[in-house]
DRENDOGU-234550 format. One record per atom (N, C-alpha, C): residue number from 1; atom name; x, y, z. Coordinates in steps of 0.001 Angstrom, whole numbers, plus 524288, in hexadecimal, padded with zeros to 5 digits. Example, Ala and Ser with C-alpha at 12.3 -4.5 7.8 and 13.67 -1.06 7.14 Angstrom:
2
NODE    k   a     px     py     pz
NODE    1   N  83386  7E9C6  81E78
NODE    1  CA  8300C  7EE6C  81E78
NODE    1   C  83390  7F31C  81E78
NODE    2   N  83232  7F736  81BA8
NODE    2  CA  83566  7FBDC  81BE4
NODE    2   C  83264  8001E  81EBE
//
This chain:
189
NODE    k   a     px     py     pz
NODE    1   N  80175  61CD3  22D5F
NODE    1  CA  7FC85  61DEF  22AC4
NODE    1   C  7FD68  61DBD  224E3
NODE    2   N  7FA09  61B72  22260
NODE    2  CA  7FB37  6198C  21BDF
NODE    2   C  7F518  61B23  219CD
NODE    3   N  7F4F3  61F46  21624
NODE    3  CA  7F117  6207A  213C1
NODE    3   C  7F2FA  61E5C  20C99
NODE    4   N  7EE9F  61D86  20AF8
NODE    4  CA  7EE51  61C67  20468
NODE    4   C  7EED6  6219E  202AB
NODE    5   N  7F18B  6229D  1FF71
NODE    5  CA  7F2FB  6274F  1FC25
NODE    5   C  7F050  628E1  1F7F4
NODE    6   N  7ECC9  62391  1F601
NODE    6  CA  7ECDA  62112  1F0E4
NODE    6   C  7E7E3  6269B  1EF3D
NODE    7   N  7E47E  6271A  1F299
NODE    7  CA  7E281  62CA5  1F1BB
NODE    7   C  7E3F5  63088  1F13A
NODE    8   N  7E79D  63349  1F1E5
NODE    8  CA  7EAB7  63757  1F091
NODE    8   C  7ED6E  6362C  1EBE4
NODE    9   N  7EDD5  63009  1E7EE
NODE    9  CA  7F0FC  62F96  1E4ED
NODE    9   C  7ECE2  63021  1E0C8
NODE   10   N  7E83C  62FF4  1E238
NODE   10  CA  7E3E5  62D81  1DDB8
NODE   10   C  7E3C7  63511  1DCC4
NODE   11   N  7E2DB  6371B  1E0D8
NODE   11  CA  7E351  63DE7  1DF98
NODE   11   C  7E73A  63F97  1DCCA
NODE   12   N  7EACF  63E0F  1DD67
NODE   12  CA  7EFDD  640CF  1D9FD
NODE   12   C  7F0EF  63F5B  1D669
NODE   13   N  7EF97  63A93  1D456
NODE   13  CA  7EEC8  635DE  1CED4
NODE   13   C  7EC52  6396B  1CA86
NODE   14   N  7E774  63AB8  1CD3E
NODE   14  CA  7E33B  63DAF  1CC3D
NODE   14   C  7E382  6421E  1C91B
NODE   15   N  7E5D9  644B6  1CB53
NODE   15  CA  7E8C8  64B1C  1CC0C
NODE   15   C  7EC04  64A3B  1C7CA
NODE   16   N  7F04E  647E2  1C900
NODE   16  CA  7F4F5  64978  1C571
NODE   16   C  7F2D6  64675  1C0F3
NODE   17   N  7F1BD  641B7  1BF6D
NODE   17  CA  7F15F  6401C  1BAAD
NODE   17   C  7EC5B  64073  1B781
NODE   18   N  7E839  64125  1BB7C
NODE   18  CA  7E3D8  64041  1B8E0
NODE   18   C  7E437  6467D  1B6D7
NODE   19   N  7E32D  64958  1BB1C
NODE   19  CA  7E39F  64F46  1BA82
NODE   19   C  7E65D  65421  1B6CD
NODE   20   N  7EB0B  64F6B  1B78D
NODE   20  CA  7EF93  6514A  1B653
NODE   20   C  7F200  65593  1B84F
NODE   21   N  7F1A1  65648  1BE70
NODE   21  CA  7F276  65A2E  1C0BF
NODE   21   C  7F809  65AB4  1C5E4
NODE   22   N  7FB75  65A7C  1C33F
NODE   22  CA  80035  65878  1C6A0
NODE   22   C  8017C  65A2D  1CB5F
NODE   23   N  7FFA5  6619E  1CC60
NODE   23  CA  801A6  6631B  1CF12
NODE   23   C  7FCA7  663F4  1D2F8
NODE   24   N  7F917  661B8  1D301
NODE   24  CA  7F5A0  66252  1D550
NODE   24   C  7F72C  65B94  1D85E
NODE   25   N  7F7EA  65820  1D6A3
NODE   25  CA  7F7C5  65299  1D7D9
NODE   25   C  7FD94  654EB  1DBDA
NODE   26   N  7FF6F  657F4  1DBEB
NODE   26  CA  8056F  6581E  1E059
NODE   26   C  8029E  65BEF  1E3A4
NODE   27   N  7FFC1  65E97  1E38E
NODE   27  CA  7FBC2  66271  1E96D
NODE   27   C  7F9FF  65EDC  1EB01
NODE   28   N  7F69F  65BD2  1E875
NODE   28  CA  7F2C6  658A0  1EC96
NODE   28   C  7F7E1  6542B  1F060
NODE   29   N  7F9A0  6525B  1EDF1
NODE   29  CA  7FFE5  64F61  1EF71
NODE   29   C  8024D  65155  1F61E
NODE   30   N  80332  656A8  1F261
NODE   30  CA  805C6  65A9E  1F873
NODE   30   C  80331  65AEE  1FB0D
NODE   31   N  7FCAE  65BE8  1F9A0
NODE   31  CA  7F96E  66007  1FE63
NODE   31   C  7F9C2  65B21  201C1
NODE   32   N  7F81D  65595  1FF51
NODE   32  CA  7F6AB  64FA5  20117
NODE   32   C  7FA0F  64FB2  20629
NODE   33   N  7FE6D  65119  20637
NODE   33  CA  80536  64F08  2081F
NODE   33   C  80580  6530E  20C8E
NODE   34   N  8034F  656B2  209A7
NODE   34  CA  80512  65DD1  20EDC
NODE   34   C  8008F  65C29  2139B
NODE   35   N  7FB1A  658E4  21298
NODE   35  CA  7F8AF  65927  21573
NODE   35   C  7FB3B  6562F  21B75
NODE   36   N  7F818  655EF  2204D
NODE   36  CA  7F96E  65359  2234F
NODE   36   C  7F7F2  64E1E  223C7
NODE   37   N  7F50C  64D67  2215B
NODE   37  CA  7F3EB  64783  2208A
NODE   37   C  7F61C  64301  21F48
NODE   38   N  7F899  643D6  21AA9
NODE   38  CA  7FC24  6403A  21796
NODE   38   C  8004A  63FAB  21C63
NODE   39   N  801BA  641F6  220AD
NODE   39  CA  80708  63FC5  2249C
NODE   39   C  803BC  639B6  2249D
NODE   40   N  80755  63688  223A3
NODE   40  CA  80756  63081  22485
NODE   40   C  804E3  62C6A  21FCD
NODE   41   N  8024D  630C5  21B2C
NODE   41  CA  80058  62D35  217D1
NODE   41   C  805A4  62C68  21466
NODE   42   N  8035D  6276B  21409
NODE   42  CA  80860  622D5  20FF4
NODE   42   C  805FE  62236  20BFF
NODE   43   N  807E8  6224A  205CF
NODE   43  CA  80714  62098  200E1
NODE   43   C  80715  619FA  20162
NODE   44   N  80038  6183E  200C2
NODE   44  CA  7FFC8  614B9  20148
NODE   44   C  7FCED  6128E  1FA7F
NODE   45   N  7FC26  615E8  1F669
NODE   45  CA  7FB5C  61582  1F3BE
NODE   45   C  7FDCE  61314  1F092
NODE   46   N  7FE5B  6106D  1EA7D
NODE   46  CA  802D2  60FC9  1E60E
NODE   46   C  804AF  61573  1E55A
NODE   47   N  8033F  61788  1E50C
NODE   47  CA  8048A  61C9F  1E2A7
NODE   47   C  805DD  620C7  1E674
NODE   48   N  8095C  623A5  1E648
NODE   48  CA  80D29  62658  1E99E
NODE   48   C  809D7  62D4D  1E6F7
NODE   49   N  8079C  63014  1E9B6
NODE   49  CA  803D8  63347  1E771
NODE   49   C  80ACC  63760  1E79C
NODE   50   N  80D6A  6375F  1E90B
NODE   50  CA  8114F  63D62  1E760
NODE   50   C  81245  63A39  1E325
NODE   51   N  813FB  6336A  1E270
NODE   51  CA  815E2  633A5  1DC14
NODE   51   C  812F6  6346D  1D938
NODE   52   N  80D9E  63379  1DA86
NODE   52  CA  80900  635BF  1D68D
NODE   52   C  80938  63C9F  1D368
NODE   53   N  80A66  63EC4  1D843
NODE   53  CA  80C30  645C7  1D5F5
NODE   53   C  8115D  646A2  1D595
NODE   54   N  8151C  64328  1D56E
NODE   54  CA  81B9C  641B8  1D3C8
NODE   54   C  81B7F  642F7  1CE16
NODE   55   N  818E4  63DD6  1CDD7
NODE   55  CA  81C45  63AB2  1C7AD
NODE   55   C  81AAD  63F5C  1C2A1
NODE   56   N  81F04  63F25  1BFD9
NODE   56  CA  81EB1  642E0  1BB89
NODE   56   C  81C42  64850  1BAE1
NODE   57   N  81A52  64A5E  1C2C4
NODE   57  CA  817DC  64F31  1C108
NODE   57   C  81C81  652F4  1C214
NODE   58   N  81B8E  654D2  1BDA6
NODE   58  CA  821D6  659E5  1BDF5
NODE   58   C  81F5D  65FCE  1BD4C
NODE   59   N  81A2F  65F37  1BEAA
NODE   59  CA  81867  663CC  1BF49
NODE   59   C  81831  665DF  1C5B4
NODE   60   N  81BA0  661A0  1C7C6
NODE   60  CA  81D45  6635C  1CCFC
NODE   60   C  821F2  665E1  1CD16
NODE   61   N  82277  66A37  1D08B
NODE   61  CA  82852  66BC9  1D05C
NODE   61   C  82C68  66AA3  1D56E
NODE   62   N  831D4  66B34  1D66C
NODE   62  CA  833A7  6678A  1D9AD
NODE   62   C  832D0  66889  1DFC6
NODE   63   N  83009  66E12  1E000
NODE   63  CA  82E49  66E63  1E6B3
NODE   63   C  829C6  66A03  1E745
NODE   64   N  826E5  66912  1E2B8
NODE   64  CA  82228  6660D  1E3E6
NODE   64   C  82355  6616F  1E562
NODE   65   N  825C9  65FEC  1E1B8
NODE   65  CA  82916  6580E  1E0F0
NODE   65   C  82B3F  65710  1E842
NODE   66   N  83014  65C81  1E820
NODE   66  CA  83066  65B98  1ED07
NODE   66   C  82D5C  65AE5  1F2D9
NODE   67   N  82AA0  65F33  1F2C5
NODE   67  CA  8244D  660B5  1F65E
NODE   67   C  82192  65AC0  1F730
NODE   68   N  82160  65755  1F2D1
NODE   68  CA  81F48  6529F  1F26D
NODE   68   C  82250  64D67  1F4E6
NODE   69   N  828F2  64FA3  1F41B
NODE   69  CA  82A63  64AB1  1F540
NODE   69   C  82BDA  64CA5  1FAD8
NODE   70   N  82C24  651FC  1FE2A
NODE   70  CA  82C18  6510B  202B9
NODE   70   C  82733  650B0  205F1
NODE   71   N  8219D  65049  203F6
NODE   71  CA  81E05  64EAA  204F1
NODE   71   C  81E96  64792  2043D
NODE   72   N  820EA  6464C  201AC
NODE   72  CA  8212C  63F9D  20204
NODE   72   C  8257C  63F07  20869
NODE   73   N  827EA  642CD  207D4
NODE   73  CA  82CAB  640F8  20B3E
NODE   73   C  82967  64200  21008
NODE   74   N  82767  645B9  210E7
NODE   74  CA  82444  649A7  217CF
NODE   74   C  820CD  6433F  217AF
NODE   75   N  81D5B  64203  214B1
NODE   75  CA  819A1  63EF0  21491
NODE   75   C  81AAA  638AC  21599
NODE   76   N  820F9  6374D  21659
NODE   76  CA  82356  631DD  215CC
NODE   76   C  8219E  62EFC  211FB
NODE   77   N  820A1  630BF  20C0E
NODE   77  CA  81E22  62E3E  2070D
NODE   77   C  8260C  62D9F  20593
NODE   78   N  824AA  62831  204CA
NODE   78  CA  82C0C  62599  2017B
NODE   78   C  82ACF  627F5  1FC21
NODE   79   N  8302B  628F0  1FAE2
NODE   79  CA  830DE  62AC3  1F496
NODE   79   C  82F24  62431  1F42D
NODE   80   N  82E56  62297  1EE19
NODE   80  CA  82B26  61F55  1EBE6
NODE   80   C  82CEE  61DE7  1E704
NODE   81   N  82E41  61A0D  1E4B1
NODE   81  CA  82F0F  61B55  1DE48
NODE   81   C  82C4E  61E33  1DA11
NODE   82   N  8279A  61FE0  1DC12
NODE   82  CA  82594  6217C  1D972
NODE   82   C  82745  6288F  1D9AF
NODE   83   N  827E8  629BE  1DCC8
NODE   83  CA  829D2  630A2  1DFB5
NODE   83   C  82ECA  62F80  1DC73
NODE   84   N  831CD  62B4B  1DC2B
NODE   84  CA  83818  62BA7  1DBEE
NODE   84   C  83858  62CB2  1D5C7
NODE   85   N  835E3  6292F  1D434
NODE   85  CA  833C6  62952  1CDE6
NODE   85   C  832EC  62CD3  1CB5C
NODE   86   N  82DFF  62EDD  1CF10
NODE   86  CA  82E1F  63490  1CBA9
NODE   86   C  82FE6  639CE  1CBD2
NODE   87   N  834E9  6394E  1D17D
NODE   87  CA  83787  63CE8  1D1AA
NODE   87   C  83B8D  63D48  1CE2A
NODE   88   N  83D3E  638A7  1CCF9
NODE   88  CA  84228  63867  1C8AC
NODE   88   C  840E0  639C0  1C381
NODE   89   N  83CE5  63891  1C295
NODE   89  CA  83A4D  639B8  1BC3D
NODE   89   C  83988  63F86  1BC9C
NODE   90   N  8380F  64218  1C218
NODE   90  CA  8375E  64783  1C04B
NODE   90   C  83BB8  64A77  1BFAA
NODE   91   N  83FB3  648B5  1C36C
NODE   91  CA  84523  64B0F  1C42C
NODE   91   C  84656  64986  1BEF9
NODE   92   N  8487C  647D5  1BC52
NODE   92  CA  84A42  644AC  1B59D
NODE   92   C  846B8  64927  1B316
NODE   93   N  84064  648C2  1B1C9
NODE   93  CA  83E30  64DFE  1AFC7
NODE   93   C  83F0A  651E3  1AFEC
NODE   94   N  84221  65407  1B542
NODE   94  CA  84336  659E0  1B671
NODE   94   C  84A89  65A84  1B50A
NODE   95   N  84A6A  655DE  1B45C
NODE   95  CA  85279  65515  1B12C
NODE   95   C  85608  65685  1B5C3
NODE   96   N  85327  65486  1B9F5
NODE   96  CA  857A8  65462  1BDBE
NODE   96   C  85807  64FFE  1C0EA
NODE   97   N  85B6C  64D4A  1BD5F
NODE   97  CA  85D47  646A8  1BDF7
NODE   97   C  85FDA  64612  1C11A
NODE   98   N  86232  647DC  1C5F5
NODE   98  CA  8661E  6487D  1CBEB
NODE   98   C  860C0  64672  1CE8C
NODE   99   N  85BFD  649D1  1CEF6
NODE   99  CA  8575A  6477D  1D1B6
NODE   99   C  8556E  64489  1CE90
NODE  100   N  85384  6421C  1CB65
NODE  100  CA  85161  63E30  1C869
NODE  100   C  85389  63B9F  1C9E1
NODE  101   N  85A6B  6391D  1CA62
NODE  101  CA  85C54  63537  1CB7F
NODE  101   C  85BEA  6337E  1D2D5
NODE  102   N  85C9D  63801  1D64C
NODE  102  CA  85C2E  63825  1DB21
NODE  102   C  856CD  636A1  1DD1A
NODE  103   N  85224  6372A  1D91C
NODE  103  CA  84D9C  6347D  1DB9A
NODE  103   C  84D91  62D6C  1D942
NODE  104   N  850E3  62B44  1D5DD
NODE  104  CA  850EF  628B4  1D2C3
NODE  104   C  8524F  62424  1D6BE
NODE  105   N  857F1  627E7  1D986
NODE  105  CA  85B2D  623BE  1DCC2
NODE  105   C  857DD  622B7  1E11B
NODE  106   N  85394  62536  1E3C1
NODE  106  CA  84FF2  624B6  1E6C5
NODE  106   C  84D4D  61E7E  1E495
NODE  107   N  84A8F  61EEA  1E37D
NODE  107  CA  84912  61AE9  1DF7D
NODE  107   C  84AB7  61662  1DECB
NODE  108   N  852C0  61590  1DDE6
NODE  108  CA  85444  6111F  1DECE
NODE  108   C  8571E  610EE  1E526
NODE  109   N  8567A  61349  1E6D1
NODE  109  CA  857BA  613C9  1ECC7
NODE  109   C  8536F  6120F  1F0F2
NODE  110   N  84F4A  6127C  1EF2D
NODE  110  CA  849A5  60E38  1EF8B
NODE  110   C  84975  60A0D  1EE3F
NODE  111   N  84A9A  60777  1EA57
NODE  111  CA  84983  603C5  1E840
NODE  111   C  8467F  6033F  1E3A3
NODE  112   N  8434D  6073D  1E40F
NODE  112  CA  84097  606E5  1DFD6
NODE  112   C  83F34  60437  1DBB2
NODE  113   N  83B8D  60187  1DA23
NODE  113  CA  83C13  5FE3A  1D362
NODE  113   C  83AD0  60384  1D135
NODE  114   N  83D62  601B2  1CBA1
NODE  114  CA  83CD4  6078C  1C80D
NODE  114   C  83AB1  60322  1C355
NODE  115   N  83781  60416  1C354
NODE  115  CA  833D0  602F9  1BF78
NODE  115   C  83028  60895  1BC69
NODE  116   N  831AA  60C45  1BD3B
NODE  116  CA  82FB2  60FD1  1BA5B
NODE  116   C  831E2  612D7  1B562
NODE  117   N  82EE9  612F7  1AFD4
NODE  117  CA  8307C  613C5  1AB33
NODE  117   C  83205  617C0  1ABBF
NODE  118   N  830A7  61C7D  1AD1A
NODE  118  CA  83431  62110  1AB45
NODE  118   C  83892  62119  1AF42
NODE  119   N  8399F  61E90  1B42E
NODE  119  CA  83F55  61F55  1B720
NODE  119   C  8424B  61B1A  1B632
NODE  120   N  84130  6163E  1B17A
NODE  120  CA  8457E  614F5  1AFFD
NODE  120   C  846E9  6182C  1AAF0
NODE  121   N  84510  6185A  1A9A1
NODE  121  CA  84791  61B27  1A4D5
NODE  121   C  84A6F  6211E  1A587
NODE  122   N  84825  624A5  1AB5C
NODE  122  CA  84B61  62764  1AD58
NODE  122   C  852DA  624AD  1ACE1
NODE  123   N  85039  61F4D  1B1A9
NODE  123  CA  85627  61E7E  1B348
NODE  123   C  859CE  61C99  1AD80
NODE  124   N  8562B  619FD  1A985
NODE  124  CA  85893  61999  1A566
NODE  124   C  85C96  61E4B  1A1CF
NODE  125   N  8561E  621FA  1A369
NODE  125  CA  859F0  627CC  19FD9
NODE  125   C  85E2B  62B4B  1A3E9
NODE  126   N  85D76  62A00  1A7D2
NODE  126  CA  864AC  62CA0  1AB25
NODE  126   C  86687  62993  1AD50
NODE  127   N  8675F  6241F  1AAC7
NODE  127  CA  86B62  621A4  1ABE5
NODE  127   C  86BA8  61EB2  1B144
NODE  128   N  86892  61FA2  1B3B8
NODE  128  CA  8685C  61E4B  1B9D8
NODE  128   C  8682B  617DD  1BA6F
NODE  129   N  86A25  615D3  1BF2B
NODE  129  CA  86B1A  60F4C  1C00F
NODE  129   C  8639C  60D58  1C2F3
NODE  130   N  86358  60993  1BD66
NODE  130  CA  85E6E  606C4  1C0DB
NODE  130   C  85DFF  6067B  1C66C
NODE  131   N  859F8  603AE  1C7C0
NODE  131  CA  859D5  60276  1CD92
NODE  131   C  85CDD  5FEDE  1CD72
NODE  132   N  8608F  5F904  1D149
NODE  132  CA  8628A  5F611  1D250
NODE  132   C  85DC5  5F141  1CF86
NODE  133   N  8569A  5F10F  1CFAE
NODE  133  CA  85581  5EEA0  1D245
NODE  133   C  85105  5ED76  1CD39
NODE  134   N  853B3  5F3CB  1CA7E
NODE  134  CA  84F9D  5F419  1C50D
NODE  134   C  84DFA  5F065  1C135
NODE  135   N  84B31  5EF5B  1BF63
NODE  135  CA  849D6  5EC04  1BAC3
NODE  135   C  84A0A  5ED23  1B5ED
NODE  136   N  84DD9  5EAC8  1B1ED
NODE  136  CA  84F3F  5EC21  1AF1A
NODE  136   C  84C22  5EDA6  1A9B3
NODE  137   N  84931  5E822  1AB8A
NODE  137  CA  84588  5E60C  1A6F0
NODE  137   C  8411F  5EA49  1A5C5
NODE  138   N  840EC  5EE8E  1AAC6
NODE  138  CA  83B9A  5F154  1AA04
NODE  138   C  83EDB  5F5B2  1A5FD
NODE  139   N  84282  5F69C  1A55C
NODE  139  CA  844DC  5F9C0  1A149
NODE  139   C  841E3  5F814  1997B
NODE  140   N  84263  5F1AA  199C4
NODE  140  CA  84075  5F0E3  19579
NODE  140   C  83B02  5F149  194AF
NODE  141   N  8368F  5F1E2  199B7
NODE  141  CA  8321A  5F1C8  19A35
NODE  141   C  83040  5F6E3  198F2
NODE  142   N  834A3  5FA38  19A46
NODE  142  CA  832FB  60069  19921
NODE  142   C  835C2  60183  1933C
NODE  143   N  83826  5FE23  18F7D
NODE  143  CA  8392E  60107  18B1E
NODE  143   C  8360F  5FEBA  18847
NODE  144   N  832A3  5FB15  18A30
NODE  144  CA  82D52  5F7F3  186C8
NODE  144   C  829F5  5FBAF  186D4
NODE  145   N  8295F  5FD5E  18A43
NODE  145  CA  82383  602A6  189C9
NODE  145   C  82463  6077B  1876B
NODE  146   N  8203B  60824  18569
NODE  146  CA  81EB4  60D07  18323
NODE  146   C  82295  6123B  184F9
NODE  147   N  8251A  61565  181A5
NODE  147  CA  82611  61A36  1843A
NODE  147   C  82221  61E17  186AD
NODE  148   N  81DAD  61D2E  1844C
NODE  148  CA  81A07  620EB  186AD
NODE  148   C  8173C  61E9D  18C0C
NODE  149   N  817E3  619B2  18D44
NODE  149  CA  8166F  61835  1920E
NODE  149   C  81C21  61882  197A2
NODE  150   N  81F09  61844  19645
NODE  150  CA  8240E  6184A  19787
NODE  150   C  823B0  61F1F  19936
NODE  151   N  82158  62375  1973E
NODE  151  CA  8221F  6285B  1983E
NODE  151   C  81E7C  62844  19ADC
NODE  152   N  819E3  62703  19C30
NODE  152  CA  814CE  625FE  19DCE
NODE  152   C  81475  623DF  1A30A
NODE  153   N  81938  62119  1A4F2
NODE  153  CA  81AAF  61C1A  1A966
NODE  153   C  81867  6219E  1AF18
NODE  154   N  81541  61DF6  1B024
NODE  154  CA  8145F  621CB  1B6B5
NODE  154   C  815AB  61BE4  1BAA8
NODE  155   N  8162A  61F11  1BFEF
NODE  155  CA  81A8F  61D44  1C3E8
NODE  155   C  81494  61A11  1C7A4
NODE  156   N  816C6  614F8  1C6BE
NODE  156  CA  811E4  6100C  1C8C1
NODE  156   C  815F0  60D52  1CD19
NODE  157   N  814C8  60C2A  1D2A1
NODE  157  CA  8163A  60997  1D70B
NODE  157   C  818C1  6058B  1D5EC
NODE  158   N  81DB6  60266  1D62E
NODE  158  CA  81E50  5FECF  1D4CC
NODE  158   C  81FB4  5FA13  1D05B
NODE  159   N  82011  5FDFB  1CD14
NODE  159  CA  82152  5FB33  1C767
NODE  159   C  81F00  5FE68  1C3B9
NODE  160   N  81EB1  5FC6B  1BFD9
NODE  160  CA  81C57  5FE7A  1BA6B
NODE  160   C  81AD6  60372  1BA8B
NODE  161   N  81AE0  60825  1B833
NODE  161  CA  81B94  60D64  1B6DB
NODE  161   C  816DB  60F9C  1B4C7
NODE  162   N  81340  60E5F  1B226
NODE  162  CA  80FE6  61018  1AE62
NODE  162   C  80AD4  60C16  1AF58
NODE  163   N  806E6  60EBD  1AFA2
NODE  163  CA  802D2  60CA0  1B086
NODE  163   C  7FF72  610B5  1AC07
NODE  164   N  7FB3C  60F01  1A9AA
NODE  164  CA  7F87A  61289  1A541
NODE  164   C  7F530  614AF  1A5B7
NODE  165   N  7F1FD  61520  1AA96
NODE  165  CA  7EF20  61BCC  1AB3C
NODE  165   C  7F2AE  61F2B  1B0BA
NODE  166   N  7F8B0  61D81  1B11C
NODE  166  CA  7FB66  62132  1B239
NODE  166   C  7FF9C  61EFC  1B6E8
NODE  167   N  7FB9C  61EE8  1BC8F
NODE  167  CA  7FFBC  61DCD  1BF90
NODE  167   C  7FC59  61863  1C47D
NODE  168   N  7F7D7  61719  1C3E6
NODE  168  CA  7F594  6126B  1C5FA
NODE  168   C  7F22B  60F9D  1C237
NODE  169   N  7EFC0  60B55  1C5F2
NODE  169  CA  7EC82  60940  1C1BB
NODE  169   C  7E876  60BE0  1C1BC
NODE  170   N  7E42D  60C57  1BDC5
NODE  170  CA  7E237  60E82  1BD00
NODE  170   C  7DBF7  60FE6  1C129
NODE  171   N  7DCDD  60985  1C463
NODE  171  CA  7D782  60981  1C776
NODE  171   C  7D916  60C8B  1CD20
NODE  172   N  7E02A  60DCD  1CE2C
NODE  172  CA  7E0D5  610A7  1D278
NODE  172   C  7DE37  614E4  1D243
NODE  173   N  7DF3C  61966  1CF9C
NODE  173  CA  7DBBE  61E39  1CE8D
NODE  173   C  7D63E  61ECF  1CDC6
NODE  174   N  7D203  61B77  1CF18
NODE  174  CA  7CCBC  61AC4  1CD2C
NODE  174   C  7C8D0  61FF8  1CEA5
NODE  175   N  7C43C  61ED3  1CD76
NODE  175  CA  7C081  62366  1CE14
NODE  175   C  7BF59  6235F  1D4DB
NODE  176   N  7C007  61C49  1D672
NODE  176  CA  7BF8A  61D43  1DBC3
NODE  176   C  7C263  61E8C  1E085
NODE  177   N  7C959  61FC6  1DD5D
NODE  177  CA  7CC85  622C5  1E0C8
NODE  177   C  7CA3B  6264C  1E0EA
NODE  178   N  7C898  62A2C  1DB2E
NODE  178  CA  7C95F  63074  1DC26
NODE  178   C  7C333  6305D  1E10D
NODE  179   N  7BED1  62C4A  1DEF0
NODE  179  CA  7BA53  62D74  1E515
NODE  179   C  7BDC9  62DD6  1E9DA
NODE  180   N  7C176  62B9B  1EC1B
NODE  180  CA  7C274  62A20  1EFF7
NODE  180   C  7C6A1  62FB1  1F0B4
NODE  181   N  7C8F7  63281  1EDFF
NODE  181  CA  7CAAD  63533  1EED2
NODE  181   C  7C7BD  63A7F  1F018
NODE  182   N  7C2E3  639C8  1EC64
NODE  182  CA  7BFBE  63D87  1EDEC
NODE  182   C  7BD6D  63E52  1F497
NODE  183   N  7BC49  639E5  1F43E
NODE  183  CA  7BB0A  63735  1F8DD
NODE  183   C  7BE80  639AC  1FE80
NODE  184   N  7C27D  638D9  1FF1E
NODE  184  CA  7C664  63A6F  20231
NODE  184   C  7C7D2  64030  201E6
NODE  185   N  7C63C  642C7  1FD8C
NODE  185  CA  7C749  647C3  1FE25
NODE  185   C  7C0F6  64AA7  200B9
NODE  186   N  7BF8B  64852  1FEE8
NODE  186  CA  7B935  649CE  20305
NODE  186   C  7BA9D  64A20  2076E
NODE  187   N  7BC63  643F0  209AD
NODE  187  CA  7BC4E  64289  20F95
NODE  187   C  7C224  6478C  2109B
NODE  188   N  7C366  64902  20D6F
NODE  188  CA  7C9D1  64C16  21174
NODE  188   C  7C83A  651E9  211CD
NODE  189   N  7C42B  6529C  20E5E
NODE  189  CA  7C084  65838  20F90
NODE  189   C  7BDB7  65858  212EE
//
C-alpha cells in the first residue's frame, strides 16, 4: 500500500517555515507516525516530511531526534540523504564529531551523491575522505557563490542544495495544497 505523503509535507512546510514553528511541525510528525494508519504508508513524495522537521531544527532535543528516527525505522521509511545530511550537520553543531562522522559514513556507505553545500564543506572542515564517486568540480561551483547563500543552502532531492523561497519550487506549496489539506482534514473528522 503506497500513499502520497506530499500532504503531510505541504503541513509541515507550512508549520515550520512559514510559521516558524519547529516544535509544533515534530508533534504533528509523531502524532502522524503514532497513529495506526500510517502502518504501510511509503514516502512517495520529493520531500521526506521527518527531513522536513530534521534539517537544522535544534530546538529538538536528542529523545526527540531519536523518537523520530525510530518512528522512520517501526514505519520501514529508509534513512535518505536527506535524514543523513541533516543528522551530521546537527551532530557537528552540537561538537560531537564521533556522530557527525558515523552518520556521514552512512551516507557514503549508500552511495550517496553529496552535492550538498554545507556537508561539503563539513567534510572539508574535518578532514574527512570524499565519496569515491564525488565531483570535484562542484567544490569550485561552491566557492563561486555567495557566502550568504552557501549558509542559506537547504537540503533539495538529488542535486543542487538551495532553492530561493527555501526548500521546493515555489508552485509545490500553493494556495491549492493548503485547500486540499483543508479538505482532508474535514474528511478525517
Amino acid at each position: 500500500l503506497s500513499h502520497d505523503t506530499g500532504i503531510l509535507n505541504v503541513f509541515i512546510y507550512h508549520i515550520r517555515f512559514e510559521i516558524g514553528n519547529f516544535k509544533l511541525a515534530f508533534e504533528i510528525l509523531n502524532d502522524f507516525y503514532k497513529q495506526k494508519f500510517p502502518v504501510g504508508i511509503r514516502n512517495t513524495a520529493t520531500k521526506c516530511p521527518f527531513s522536513l522537521v530534521l534539517y537544522k531544527n535544534y530546538e529538538l532535543d536528542e529523545s526527540q531526534v531519536s523518537n523520530l528516527l525510530d518512528l522512520m525505522h517501526r514505519n520501514g521509511i529508509p534513512l535518505n540523504f536527506q535524514v543523513c545530511t541533516s543528522m551530521v550537520i546537527r551532530y557537528l553543531k552540537l561538537n560531537n564529531h564521533d556522530e557527525a562522522h558515523s552518520w556521514y559514513q552512512r551516507i557514503i556507505h549508500a552511495h550517496f551523491t553529496v552535492k550538498h553545500t554545507l556537508l561539503v564543506q563539513a567534510i572539508q572542515e574535518n578532514g574527512w575522505e570524499f565519496p569515491p564517486d564525488f565531483d570535484m568540480a562542484y567544490l569550485d561551483e561552491i566557492s563561486k557563490r555567495s557566502p550568504e547563500s552557501n549558509k542559506n543552502a537547504y537540503l533539495v532531492e538529488g542535486g543542487d542544495d538551495f532553492i530561493d523561497s527555501g526548500i521546493q519550487d515555489e508552485d509545490s506549496y500553493d494556495e491549492n495544497s493548503l485547500l486540499e489539506l483543508v479538505d482532508l482534514i474535514k474528511h478525517i473528522n
